[in-house]
OpenMM code with the backbone's topology and positions (N, CA, C; nanometers):
from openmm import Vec3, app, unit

residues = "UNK UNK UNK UNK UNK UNK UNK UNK UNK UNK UNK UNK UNK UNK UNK UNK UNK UNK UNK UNK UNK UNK UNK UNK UNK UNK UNK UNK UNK UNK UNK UNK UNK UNK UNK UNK UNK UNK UNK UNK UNK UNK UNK UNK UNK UNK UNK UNK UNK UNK UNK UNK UNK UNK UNK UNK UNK UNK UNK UNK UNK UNK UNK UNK UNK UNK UNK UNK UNK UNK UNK UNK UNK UNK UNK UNK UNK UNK UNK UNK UNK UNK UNK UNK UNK UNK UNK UNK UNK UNK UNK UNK UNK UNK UNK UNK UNK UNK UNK UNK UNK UNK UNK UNK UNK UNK UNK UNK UNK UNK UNK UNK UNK UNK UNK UNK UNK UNK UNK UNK UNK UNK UNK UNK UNK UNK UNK UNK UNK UNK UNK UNK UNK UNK UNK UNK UNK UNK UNK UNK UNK UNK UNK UNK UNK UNK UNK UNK UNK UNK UNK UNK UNK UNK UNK UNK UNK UNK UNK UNK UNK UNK UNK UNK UNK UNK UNK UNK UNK UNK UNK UNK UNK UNK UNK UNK UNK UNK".split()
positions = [
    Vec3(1.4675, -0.5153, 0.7085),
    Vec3(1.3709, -0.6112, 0.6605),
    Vec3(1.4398, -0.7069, 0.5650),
    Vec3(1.4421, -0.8424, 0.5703),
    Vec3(1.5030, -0.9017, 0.5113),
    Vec3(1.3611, -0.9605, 0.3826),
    Vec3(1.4288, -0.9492, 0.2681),
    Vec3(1.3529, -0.9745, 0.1209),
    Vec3(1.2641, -1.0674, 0.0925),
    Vec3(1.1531, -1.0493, 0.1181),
    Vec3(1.0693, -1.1895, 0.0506),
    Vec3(1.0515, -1.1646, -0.0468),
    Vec3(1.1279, -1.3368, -0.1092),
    Vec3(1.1891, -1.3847, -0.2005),
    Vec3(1.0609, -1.4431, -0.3037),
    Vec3(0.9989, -1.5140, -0.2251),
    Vec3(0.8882, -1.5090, -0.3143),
    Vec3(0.7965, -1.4529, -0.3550),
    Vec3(0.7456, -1.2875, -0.2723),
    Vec3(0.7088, -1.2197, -0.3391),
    Vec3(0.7978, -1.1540, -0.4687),
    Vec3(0.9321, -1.1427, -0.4166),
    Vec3(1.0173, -1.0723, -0.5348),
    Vec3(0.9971, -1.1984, -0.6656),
    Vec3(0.9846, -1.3125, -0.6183),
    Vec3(1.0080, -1.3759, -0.8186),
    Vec3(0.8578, -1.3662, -0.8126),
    Vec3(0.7162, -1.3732, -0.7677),
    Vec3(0.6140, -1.3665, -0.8261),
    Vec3(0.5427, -1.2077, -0.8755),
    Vec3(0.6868, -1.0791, -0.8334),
    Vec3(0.6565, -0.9771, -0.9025),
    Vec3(0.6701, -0.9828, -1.0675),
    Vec3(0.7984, -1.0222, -1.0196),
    Vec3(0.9058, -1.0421, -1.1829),
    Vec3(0.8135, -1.1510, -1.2139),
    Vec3(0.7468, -1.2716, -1.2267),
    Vec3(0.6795, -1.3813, -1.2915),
    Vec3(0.5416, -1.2620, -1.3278),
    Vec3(0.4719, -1.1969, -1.2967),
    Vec3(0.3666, -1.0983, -1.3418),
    Vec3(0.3964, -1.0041, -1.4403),
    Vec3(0.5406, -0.9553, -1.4591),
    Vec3(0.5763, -0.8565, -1.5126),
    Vec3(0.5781, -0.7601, -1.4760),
    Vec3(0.5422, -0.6905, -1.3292),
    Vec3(0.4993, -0.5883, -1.2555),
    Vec3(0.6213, -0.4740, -1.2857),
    Vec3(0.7434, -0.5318, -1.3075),
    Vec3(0.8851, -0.4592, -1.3020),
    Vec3(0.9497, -0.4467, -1.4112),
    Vec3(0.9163, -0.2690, -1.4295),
    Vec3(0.9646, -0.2847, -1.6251),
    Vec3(1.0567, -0.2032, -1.6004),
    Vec3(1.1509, -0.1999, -1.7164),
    Vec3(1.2771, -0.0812, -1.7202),
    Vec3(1.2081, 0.0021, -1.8494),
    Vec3(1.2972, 0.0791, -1.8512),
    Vec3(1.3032, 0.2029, -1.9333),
    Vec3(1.2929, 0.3483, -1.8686),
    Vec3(1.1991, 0.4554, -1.9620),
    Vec3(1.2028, 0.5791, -1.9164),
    Vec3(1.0600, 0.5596, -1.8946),
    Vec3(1.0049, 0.6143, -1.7029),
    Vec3(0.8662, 0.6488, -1.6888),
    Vec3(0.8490, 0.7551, -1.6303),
    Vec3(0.7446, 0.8064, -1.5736),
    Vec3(0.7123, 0.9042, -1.5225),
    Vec3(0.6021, 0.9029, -1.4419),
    Vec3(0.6264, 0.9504, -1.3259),
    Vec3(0.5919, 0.8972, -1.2031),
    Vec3(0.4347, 0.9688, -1.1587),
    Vec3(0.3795, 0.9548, -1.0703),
    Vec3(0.2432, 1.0205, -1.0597),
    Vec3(0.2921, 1.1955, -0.9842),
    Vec3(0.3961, 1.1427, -0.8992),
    Vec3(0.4465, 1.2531, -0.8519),
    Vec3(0.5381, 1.4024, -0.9372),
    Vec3(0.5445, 1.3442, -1.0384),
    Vec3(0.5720, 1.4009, -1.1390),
    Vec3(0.7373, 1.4167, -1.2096),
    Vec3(0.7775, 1.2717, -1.1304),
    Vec3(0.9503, 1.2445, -1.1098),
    Vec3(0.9603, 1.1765, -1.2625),
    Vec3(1.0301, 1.0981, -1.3128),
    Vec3(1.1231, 1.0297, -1.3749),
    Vec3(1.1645, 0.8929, -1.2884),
    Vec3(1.1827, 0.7902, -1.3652),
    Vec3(1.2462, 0.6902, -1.2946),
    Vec3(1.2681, 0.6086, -1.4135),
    Vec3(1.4137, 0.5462, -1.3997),
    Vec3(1.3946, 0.3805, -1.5290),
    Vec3(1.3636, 0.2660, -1.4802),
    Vec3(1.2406, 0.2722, -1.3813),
    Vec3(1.2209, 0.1162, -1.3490),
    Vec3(1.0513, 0.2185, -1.3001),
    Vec3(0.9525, 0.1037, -1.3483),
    Vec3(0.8383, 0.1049, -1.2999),
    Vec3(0.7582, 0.0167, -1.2543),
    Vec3(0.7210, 0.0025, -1.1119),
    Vec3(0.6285, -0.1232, -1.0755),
    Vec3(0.5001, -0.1067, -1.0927),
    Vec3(0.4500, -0.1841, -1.2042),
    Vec3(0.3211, -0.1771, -1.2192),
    Vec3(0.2197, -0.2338, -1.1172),
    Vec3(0.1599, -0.1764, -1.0767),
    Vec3(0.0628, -0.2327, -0.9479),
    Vec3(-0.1191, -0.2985, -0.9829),
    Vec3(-0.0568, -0.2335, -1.1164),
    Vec3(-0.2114, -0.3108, -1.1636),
    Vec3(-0.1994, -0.4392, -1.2363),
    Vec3(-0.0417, -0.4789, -1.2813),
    Vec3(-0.0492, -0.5987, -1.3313),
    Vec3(0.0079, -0.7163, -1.1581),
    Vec3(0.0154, -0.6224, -1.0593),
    Vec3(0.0446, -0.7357, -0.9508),
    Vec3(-0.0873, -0.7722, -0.8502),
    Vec3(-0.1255, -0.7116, -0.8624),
    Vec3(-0.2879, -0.6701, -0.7829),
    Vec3(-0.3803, -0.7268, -0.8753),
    Vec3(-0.3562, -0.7501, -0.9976),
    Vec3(-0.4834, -0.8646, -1.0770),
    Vec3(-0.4234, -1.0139, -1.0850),
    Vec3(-0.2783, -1.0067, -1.0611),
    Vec3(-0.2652, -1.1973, -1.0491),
    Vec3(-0.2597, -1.2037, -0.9617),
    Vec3(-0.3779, -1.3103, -0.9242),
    Vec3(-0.4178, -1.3957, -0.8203),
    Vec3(-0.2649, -1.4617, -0.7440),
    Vec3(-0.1694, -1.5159, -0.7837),
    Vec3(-0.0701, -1.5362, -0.6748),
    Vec3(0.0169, -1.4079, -0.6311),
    Vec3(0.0243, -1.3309, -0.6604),
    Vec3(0.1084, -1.2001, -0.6134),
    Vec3(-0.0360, -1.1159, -0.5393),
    Vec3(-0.1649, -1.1551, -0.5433),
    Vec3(-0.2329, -1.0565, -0.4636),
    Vec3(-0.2465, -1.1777, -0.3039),
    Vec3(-0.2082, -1.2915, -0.3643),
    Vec3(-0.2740, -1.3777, -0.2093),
    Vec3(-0.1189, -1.3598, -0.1398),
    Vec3(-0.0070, -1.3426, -0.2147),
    Vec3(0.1387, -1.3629, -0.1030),
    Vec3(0.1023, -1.2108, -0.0715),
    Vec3(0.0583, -1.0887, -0.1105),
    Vec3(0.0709, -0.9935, -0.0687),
    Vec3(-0.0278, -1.0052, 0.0695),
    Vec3(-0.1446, -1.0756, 0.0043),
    Vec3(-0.2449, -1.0471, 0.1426),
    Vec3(-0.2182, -1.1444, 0.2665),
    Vec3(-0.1448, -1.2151, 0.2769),
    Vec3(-0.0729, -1.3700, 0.3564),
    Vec3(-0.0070, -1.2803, 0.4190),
    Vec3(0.1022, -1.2036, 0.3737),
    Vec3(0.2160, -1.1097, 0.4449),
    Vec3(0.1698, -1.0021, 0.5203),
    Vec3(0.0407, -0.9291, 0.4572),
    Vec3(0.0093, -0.8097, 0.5389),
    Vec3(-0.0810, -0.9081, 0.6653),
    Vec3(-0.1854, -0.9833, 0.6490),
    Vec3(-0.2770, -1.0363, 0.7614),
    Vec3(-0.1635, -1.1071, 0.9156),
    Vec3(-0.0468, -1.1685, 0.8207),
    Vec3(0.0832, -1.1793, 0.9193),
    Vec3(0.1397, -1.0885, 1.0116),
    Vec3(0.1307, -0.9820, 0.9383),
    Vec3(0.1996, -0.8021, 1.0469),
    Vec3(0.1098, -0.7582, 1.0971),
    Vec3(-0.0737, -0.8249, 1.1095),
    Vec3(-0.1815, -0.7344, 1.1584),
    Vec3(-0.1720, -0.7566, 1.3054),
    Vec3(-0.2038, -0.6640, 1.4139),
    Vec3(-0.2253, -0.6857, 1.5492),
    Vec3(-0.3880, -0.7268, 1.5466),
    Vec3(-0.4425, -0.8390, 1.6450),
    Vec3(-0.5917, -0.9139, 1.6746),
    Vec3(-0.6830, -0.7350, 1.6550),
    Vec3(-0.6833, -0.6581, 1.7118),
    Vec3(-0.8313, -0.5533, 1.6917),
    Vec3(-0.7799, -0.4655, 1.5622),
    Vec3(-0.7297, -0.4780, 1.4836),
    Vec3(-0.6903, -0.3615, 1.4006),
    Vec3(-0.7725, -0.3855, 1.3130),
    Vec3(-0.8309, -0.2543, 1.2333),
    Vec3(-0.9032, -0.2495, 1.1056),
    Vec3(-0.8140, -0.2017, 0.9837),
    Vec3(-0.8575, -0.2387, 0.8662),
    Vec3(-0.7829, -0.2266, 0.7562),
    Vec3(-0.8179, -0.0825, 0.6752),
    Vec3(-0.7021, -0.0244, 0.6310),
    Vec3(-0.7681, 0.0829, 0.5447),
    Vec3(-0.7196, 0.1080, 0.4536),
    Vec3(-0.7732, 0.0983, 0.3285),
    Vec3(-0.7150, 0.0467, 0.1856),
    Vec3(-0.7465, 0.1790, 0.1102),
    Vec3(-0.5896, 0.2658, 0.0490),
    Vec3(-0.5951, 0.3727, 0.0417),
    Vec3(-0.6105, 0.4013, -0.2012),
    Vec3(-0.7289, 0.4424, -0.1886),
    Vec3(-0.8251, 0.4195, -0.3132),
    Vec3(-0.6825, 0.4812, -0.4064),
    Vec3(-0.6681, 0.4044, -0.5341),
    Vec3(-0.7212, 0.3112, -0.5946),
    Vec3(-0.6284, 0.2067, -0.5284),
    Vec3(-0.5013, 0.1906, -0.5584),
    Vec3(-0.4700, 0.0635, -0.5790),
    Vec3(-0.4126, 0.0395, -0.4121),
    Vec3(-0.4865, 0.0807, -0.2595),
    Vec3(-0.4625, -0.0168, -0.1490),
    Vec3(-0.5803, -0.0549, -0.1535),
    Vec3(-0.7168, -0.0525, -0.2230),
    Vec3(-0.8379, -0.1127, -0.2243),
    Vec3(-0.8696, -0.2884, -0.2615),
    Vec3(-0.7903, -0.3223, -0.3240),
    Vec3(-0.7908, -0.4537, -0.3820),
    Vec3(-0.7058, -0.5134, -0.2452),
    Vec3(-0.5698, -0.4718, -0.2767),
    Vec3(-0.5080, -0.4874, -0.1148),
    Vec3(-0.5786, -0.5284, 0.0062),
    Vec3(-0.6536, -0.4166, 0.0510),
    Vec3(-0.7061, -0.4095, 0.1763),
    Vec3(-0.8375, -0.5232, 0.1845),
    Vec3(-0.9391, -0.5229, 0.0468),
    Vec3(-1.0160, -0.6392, 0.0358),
    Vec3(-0.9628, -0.7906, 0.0693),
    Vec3(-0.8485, -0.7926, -0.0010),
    Vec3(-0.7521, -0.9611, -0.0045),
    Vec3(-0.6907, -0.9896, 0.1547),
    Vec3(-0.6704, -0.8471, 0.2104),
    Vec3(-0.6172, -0.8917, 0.3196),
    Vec3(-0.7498, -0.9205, 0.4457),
    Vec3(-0.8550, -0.8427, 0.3862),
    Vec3(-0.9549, -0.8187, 0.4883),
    Vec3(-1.0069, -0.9899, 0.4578),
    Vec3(-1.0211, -1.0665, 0.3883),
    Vec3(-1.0200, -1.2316, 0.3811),
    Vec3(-0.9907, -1.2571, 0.4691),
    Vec3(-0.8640, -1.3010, 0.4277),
    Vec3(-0.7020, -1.3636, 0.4507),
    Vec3(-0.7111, -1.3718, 0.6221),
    Vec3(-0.7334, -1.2343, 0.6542),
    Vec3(-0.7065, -1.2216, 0.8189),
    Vec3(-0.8539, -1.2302, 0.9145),
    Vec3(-0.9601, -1.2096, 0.8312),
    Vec3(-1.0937, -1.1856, 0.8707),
    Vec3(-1.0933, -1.0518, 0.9648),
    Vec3(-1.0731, -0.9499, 0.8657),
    Vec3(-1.0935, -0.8595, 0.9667),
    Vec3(-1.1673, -0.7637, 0.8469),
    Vec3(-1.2395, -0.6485, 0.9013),
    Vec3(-1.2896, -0.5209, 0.8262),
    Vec3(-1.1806, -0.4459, 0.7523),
    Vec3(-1.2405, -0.3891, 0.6539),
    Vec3(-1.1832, -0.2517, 0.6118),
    Vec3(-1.2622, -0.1482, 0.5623),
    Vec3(-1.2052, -0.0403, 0.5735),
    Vec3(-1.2354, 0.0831, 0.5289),
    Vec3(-1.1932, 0.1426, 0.3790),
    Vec3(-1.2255, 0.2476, 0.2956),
    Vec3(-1.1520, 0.3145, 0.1649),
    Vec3(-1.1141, 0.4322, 0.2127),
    Vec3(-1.0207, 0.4625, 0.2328),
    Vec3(-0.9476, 0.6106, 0.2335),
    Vec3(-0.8989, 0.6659, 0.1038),
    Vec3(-1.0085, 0.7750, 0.0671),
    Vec3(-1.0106, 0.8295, -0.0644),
    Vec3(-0.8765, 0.9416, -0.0571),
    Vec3(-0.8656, 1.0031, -0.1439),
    Vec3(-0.7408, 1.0911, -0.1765),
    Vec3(-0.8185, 1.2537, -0.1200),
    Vec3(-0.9699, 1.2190, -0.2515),
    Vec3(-1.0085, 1.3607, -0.2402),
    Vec3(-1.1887, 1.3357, -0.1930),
    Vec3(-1.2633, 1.3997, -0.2170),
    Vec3(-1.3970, 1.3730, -0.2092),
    Vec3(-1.4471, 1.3540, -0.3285),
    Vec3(-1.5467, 1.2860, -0.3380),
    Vec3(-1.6119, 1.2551, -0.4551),
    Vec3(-1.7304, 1.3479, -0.4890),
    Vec3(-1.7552, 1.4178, -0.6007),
    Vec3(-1.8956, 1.5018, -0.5947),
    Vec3(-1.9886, 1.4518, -0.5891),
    Vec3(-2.0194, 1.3529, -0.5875),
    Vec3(-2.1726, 1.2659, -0.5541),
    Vec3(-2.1723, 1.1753, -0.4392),
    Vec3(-2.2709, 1.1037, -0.4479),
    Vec3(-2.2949, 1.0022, -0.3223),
    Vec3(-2.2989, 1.0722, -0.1627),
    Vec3(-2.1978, 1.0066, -0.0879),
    Vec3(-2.1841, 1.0699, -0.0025),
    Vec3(-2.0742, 1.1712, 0.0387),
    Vec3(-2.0029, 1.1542, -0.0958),
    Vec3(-1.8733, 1.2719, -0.0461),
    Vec3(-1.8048, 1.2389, 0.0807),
    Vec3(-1.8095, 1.1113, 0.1103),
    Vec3(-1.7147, 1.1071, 0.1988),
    Vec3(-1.5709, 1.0815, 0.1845),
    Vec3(-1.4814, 1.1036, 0.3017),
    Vec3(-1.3493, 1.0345, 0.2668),
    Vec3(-1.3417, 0.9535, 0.3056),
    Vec3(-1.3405, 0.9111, 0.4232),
    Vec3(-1.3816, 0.7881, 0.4052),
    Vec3(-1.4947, 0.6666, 0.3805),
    Vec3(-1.4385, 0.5637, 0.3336),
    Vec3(-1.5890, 0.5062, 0.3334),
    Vec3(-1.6165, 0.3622, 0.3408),
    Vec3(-1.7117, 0.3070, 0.4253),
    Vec3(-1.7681, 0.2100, 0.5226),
    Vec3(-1.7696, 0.2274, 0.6640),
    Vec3(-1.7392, 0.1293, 0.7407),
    Vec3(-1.8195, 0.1369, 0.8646),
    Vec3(-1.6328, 0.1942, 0.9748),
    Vec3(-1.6628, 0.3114, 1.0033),
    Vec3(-1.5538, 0.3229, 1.0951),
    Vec3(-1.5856, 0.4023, 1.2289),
    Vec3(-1.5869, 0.3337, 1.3148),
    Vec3(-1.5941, 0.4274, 1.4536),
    Vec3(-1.4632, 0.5005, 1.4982),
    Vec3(-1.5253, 0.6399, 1.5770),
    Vec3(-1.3849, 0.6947, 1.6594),
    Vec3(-1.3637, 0.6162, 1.7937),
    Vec3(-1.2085, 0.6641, 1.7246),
    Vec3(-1.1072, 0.5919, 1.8372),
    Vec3(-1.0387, 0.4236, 1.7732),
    Vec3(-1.0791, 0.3884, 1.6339),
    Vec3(-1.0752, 0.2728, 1.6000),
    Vec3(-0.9053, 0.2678, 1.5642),
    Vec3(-0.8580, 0.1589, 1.5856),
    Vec3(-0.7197, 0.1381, 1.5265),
    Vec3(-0.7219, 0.0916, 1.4256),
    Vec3(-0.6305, 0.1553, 1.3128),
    Vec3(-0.6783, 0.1458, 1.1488),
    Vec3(-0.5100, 0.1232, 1.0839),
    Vec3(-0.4758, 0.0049, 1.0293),
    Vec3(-0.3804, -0.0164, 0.9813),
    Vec3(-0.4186, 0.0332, 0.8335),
    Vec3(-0.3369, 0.1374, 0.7583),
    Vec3(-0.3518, 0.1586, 0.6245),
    Vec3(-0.2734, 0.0635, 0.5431),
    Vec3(-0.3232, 0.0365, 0.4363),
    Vec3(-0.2542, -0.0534, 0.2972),
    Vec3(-0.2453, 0.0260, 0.1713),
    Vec3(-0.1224, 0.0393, 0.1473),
    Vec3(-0.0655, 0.0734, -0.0033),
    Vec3(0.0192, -0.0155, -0.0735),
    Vec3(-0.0220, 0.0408, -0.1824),
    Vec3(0.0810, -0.0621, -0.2903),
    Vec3(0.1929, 0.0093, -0.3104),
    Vec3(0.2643, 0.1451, -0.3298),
    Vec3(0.3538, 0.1342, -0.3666),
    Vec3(0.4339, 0.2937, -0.2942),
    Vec3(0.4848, 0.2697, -0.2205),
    Vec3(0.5407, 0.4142, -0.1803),
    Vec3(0.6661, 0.5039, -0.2219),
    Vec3(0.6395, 0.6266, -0.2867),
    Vec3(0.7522, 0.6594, -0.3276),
    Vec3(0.7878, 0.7899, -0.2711),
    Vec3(0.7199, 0.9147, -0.2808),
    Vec3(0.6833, 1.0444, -0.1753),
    Vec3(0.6210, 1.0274, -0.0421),
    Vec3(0.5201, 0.9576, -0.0469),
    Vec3(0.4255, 0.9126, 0.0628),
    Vec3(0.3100, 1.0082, 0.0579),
    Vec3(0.3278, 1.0702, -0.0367),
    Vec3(0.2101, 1.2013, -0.0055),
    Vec3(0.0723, 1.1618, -0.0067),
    Vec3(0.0331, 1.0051, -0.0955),
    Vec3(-0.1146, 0.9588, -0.1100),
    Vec3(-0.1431, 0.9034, 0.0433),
    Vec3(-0.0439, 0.8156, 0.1125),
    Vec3(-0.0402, 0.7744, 0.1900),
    Vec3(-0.1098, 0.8683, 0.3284),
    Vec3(0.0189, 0.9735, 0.3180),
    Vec3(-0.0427, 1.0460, 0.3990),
    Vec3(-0.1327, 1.1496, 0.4066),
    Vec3(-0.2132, 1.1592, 0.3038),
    Vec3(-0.3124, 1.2387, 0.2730),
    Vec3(-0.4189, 1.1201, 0.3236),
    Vec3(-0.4515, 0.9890, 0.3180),
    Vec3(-0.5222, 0.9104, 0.3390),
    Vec3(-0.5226, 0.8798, 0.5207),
    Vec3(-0.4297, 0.8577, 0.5688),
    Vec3(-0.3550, 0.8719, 0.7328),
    Vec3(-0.4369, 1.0350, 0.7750),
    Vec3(-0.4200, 1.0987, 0.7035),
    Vec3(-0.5137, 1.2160, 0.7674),
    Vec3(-0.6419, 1.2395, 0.7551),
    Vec3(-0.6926, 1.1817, 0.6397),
    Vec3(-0.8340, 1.1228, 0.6174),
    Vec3(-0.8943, 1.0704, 0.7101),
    Vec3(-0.8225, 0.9656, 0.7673),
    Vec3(-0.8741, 0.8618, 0.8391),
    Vec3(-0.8716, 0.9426, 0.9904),
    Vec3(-0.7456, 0.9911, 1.0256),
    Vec3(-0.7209, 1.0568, 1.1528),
    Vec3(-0.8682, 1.1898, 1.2224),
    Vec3(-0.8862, 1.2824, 1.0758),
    Vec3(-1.0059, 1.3800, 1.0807),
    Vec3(-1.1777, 1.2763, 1.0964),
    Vec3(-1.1541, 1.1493, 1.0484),
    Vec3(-1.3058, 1.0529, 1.0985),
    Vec3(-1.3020, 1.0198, 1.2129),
    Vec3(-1.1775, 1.0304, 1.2834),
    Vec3(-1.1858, 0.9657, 1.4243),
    Vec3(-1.0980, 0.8368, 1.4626),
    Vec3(-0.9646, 0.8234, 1.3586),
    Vec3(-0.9127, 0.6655, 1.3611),
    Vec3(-0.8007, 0.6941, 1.4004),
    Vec3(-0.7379, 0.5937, 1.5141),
    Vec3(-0.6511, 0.6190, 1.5573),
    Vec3(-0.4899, 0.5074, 1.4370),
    Vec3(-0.4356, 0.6159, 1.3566),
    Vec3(-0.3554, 0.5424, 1.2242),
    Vec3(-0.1787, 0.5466, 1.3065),
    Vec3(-0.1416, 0.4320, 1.3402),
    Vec3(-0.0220, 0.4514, 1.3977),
    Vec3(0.1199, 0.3059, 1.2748),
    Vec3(0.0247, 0.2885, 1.1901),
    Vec3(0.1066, 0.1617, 1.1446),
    Vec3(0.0492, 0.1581, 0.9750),
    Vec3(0.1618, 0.1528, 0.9307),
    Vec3(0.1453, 0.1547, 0.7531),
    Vec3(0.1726, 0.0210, 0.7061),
    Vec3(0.1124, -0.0526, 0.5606),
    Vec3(0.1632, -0.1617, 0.5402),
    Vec3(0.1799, -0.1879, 0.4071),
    Vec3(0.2890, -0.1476, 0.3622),
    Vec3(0.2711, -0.1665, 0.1858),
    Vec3(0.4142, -0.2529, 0.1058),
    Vec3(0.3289, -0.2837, -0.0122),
    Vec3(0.4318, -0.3935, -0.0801),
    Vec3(0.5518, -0.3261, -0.0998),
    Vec3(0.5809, -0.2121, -0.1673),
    Vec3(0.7257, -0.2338, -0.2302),
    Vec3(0.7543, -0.0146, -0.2086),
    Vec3(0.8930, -0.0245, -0.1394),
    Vec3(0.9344, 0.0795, -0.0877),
    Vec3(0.9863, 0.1098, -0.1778),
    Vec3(0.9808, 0.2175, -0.2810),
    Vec3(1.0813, 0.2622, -0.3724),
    Vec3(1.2260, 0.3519, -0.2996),
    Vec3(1.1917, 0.3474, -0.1421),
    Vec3(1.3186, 0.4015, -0.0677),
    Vec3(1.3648, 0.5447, -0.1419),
    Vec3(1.2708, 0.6662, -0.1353),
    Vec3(1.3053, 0.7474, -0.2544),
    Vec3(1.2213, 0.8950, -0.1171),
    Vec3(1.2337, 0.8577, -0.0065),
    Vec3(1.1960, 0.9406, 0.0730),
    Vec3(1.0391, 0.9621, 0.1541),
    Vec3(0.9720, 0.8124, 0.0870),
    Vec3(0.8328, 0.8092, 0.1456),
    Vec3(0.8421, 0.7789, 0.2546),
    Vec3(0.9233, 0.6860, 0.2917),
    Vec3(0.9028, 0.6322, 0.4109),
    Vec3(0.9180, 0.6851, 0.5392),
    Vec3(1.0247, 0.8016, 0.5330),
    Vec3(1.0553, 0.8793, 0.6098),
    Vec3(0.9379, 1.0184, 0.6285),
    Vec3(0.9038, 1.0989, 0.5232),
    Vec3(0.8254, 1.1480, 0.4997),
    Vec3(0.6966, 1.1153, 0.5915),
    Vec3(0.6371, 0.9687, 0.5966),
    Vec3(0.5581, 0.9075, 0.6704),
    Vec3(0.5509, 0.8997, 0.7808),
    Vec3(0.6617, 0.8686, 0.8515),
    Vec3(0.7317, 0.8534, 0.9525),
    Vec3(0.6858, 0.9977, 1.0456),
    Vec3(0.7644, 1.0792, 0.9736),
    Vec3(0.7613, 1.2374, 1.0044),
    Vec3(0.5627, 1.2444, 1.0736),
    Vec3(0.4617, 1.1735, 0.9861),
    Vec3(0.3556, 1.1831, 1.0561),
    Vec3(0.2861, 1.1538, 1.1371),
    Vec3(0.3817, 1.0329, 1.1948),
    Vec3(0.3914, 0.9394, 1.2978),
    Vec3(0.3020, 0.8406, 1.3116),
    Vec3(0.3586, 0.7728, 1.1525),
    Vec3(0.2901, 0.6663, 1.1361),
    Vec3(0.4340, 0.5410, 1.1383),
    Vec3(0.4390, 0.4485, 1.1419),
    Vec3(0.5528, 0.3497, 1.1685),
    Vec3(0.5417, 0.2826, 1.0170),
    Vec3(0.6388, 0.2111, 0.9098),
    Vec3(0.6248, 0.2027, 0.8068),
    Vec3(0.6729, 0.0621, 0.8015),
    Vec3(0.5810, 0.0165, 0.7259),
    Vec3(0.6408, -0.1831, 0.7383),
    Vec3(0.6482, -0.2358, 0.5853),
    Vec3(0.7345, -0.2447, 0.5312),
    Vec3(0.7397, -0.2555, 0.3837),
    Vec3(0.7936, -0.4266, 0.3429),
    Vec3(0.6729, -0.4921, 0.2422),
    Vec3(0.7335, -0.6520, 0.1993),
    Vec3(0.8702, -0.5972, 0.1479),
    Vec3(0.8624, -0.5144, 0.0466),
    Vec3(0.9757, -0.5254, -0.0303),
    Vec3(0.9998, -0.3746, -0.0700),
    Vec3(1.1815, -0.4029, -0.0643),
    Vec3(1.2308, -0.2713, -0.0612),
    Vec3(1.2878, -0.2492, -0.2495),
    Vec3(1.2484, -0.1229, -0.2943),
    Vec3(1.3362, -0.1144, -0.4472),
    Vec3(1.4533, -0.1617, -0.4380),
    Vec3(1.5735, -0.1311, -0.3423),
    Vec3(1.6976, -0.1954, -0.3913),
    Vec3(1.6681, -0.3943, -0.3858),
    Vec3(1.6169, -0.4117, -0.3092),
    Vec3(1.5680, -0.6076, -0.3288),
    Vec3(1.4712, -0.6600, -0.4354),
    Vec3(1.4347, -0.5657, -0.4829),
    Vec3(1.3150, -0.5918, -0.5849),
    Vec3(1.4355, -0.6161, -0.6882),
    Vec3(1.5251, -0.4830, -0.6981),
    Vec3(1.5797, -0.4650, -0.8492),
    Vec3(1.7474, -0.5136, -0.8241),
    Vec3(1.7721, -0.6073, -0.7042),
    Vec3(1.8748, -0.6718, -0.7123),
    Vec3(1.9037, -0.7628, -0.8300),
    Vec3(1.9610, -0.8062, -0.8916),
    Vec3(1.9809, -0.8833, -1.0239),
    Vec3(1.8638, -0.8937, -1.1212),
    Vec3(1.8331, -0.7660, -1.1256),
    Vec3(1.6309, -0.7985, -1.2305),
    Vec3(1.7194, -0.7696, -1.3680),
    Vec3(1.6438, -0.8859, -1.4152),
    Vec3(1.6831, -0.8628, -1.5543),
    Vec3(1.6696, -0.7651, -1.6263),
    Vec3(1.7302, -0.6677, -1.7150),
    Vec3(1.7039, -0.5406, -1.7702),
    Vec3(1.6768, -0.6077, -1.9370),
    Vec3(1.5623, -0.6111, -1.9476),
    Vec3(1.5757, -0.6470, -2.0922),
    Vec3(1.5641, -0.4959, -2.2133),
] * unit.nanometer
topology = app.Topology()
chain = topology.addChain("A")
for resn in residues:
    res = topology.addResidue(resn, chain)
    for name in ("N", "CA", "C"):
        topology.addAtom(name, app.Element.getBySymbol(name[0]), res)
């Protein structure tokens, strides 16, 4: 995949890409963290994100925006491309309807999932099986920024195909370390 460039300077123009010591949801360590909530609330890093994914969509595919942060995602792209989406929750919720997923999805539907940030893949594919147990046929992943740290493969392994804007080593090619 060759680097889009302008998503990479309108990460770094958001601040999305900090150094230091963090700690990961997965429960890793890393000195670089992409914040997904400061790229997913500015309006130009959520429209190049949703421009790029509605670009990789095939004409019948539905969107499935994996809660919290492929939900904003999957809304911007569901615009952008005019197509539906779905929420693929992690876990069930104790109220409402307890579903995992949630809005309008028929079986047999082809369901492109959206994430923001892959590093294990385990949300990913906990959501890919979500969707798979409602009846959706999930053969294609679409998320901004690959931390290349074994998700993708991991994913893969579930036989889902993995399409990433941007990879960690292109993100953090010459990033300034302040």
């Amino acid at each position: 995949m060759t680097a889009n460039q302008d998503l990479i300077d309108a990460l770094r123009a958001a601040d999305a890409v900090r150094f230091g010591e963090f700690e990961l949801s997965h429960g890793g360590t890393s000195e670089y963290y992409v914040d997904k909530y400061l790229f997913e609330t500015d309006p130009q890093c959520l429209a190049l994100i949703a421009e790029a994914f509605a670009e990789r969509l095939e004409e019948d595919a539905k969107l499935a925006g994996v809660a919290l942060g492929g939900v904003p995602l999957a809304a911007a792209t569901s615009v952008a491309a005019g197509v539906p989406y779905v929420i693929a929750r992690k876990q069930r919720k104790e109220y409402g309807t307890g579903n995992l997923v949630e809005g309008d999805l028929e079986a047999g539907e082809e369901v492109v999932v959206l994430e923001d940030i892959v590093t294990t893949g385990t949300s990913l594919i906990d959501a890919v099986e979500a969707l798979r147990a409602a009846g959706a046929t999930v053969e294609r992943a679409l998320v901004v920024v690959d931390r290349e740290e074994g998700g993708r493969e991991a994913i893969e392994e579930a036989g889902v195909e993995v399409d990433a804007l941007v990879t960690a080593s292109a993100l953090l090619a010459d990033a300034g370390r302040d």
